[in-house]
C-alpha positions in Angstrom: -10.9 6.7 7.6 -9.7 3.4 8.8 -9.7 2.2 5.3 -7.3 4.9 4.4 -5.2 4.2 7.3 -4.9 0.7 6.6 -3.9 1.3 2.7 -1.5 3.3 3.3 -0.2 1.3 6.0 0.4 -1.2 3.9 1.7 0.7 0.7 4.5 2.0 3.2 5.1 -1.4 4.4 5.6 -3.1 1.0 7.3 0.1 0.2 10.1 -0.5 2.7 10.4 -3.6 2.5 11.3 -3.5 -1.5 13.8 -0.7 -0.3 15.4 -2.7 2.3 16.3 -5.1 -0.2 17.4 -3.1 -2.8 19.1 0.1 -0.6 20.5 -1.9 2.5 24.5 -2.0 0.8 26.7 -2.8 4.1 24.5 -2.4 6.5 25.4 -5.4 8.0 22.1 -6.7 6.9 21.3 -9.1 4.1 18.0 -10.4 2.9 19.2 -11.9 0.1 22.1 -13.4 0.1 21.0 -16.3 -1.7 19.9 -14.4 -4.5 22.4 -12.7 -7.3 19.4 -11.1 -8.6 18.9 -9.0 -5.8 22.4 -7.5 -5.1 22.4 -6.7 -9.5 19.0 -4.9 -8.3 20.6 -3.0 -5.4 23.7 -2.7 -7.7 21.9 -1.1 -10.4 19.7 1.6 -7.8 23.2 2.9 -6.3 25.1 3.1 -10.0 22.0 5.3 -10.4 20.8 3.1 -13.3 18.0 2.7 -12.0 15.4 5.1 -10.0 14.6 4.4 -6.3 11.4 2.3 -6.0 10.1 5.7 -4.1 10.7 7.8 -7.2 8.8 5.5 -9.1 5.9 5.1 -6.5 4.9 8.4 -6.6 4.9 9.1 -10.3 2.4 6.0 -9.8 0.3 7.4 -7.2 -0.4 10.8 -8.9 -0.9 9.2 -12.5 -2.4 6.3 -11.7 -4.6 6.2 -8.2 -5.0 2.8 -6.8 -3.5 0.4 -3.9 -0.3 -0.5 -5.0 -0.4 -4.8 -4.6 3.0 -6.2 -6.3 6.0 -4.3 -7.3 8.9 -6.1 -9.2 12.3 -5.2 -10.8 13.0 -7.6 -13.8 15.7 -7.3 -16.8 14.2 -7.6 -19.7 16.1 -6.9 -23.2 19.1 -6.0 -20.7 16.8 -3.4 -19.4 15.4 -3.0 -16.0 11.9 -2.6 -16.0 9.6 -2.1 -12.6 6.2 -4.3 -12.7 3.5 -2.4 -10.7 0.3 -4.3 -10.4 -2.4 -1.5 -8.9 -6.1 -2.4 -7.5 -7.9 0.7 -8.9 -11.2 2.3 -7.9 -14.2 0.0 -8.7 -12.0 -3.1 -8.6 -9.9 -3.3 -11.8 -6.6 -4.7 -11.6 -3.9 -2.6 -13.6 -0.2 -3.4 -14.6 2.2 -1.2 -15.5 5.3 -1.5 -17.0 7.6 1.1 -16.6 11.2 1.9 -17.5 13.3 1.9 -14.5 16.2 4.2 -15.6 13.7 7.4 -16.1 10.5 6.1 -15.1 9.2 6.0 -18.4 5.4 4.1 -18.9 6.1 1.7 -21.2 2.6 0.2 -21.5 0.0 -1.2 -19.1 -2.8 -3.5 -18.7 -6.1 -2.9 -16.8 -8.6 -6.1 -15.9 -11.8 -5.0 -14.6 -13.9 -8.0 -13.4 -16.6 -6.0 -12.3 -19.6 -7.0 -14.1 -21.2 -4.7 -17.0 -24.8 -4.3 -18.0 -25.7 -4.3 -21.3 -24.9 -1.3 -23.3 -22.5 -0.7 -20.4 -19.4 1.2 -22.0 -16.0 -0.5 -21.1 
């Protein structure tokens, strides 16, 4: 139970933290003032061209069940594009890329260190 507790403690505390930066427009607040990358991120989520990191979580969390580690927002091909990297059951590692105007999967990668025994399927 404690184990539960503490993984979603920490989902919601990455969670907000991500959202802070990117939802907090005059608040008074900044955390990133010395980074143009973040207020185009924050930019982008209130023009609506891009869903709320929330949105995206939980399409995540019911496709795809696993700790949520890293999240990032990146431009790539002048499209945004969220990077979720997920511990999943049994220890693999999985990132997902996934389209950040409608939450699209756009591919994903899963690493699973754990070791196999012969004959083993992957």
């Amino acid at each position: 139970m404690l184990s539960r507790i503490t993984t979603h403690f920490h989902r919601t505390l990455a969670s907000l933290v991500i959202l802070m930066t990117l939802a907090l427009p005059g608040s008074g607040v900044s955390f990133a003032t010395d980074n143009p990358d973040h207020d185009r991120a924050r930019q982008a989520v209130e023009a609506g061209d891009v869903l709320p990191l929330r949105t995206i979580l939980d399409r995540v969390e019911r496709e795809y069940p696993g700790q949520v580690m890293e999240v990032e927002l990146e431009r790539e091909k002048g499209e945004w594009v969220y990077e979720v990297k997920l511990l999943r059951k049994g220890g693999a590692l999985m990132k997902l890329k996934i389209q950040a105007r409608d939450g699209t999967i756009l591919g994903f990668k899963e690493k699973n260190d754990k070791p196999r025994r012969s004959g083993e399927p992957r």
